[in-house]
N, C-alpha and C positions, 0 to 999 in steps of 0.2 A: 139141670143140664140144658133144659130146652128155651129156658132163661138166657143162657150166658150164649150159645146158638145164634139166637134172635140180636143178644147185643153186638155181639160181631157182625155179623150182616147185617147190622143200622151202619157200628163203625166204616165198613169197608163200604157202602153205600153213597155214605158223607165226603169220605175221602175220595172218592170217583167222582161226585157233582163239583168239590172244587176244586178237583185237578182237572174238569173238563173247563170251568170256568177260567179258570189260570189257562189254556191254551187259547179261552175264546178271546179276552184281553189283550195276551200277549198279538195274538194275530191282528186284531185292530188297532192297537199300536204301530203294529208294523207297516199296516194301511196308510196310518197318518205318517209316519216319517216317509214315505218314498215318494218322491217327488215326480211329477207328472215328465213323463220324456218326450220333448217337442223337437220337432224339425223346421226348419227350415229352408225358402226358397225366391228364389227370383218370380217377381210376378211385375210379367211385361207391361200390362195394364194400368199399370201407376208410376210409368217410367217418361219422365219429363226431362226431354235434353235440349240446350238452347246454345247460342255463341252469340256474341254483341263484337261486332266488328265496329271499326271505327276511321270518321273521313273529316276532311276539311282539319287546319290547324287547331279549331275550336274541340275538336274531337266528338264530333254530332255521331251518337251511336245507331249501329244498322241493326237491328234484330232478326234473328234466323236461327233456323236448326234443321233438320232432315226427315224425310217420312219413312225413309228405307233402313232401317237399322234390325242386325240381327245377332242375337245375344245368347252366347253359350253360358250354363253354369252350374252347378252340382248343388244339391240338399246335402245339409248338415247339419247339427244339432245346436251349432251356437252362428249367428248370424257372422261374426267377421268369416270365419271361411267362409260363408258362401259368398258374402261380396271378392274377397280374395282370391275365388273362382271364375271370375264373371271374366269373359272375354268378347270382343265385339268388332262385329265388322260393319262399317257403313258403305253405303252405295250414294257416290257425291253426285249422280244423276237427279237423286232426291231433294237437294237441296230446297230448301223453304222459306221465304221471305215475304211471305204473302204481296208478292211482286212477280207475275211472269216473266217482264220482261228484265228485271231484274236476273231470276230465277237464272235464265241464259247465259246472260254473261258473268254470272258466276262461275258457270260450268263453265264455257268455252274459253274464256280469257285467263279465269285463276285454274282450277283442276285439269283443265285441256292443257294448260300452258306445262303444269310441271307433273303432266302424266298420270295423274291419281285416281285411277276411276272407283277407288276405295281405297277409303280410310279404315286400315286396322291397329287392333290395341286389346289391352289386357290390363287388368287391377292387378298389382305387384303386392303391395302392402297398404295394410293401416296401421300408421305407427303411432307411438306412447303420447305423441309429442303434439296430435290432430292432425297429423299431415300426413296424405297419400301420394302413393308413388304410381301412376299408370304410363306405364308404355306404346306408346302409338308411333303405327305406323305409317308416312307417306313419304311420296317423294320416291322411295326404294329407300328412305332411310328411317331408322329407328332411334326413338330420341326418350327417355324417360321424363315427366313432367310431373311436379310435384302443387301440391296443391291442399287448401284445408277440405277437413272433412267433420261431419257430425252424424252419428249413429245413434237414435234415442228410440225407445217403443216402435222397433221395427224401422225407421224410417234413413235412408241413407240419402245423405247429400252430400256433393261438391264440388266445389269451386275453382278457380287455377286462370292465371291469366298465363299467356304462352304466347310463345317471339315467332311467327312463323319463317321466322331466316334461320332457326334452327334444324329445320328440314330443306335448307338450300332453294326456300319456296321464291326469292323475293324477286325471281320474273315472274312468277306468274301475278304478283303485287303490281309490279310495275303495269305490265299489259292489262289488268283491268281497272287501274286508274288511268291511263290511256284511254280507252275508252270512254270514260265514263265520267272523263276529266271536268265538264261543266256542273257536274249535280257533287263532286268530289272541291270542288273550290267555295274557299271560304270568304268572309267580308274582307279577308287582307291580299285576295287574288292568287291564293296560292293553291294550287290543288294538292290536295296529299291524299293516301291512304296509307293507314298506318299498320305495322307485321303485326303489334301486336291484337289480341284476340281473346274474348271473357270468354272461358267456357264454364256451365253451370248442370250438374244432375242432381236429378233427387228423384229416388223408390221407392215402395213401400213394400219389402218381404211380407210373402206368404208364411205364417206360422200352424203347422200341425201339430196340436197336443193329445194324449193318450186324457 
């Protein structure tokens, strides 16, 4: 009697070590399939924004971008929303040319001329197709502008050349090539400055992972 006792309480033993082992497996397994849950965000600090404006018939490019830019946008867990969040205001008092005297009559002849003491805008979409949709605004007016885009290992860029006679801008065109009509003339005597405008960004999101 004190045989068959004993064998059961080995059985029943046995079968407890591997059903705890079957729970311990099953639980490490479960470790390995769930995937780590990352966030993401705007990180101001690796945000490069420029514009290539352009003079003379030869089209001799002007390089510039702004030091005042301020940028709303929301964490999410897959980066296109959060660029598709991003919404931004600039202060054209900023403007940057590494030219003071340049710097001025940017501001007083083109943004003075058609009232803009900021420029605002918003990311709309990134579509299937590489092309983004951002909305800005000046002038008092609102204009969508499309452009390509590249999103790879966190990094957002893009590009987009844009007419600024779209925004009703081309006095204030007019007025600082007026001014500025001798360094804006080209070897065939002509001065020009032209609407159109490169504009270029690229960031590098912030990623949180667990």
């Amino acid at each position: 009697m004190l045989n068959k006792i004993i064998i059961l309480l080995n059985i029943f033993f046995l079968v407890f070590l591997s059903s705890c082992k079957s729970d311990s497996e099953k639980s490490n397994i479960k470790q390995l399939e769930s995937p780590s849950s990352c966030f993401y965000s705007y990180n101001e600090g690796t945000t490069k924004f420029s514009w290539e404006a352009y003079k003379t018939s030869e089209r001799v490019g002007v390089l510039g971008g702004f030091n005042e830019i301020e940028v709303k946008s929301k964490k999410f867990d897959d980066p296109i929303s959060v660029i598709e969040s991003i919404s931004f205001e600039i202060n054209t008092s900023s403007v940057e040319t590494n030219n003071l005297e340049r710097n001025g009559k940017i501001l007083k002849y083109f943004f003075e001329t058609i009232n803009t003491p900021t420029i605002k805008g918003s990311i709309i979409s990134l579509n299937d197709d590489g092309t983004c949709k951002i909305n800005i605004k000046m002038n008092l007016l609102s204009y969508d502008v499309i452009g390509k885009y590249s999103l790879a290992e966190n990094i957002f860029s893009f590009t987009s050349i844009v007419d600024v006679s779209s925004w009703n801008a081309m006095s204030g065109i007019i007025a600082l090539n007026n001014v500025c009509r001798d360094v804006h003339t080209g070897k065939d005597g002509i001065s020009k400055l032209w609407p159109q405008v490169r504009l270029s960004l690229t960031t590098k999101l912030k990623s949180d992972c667990d």
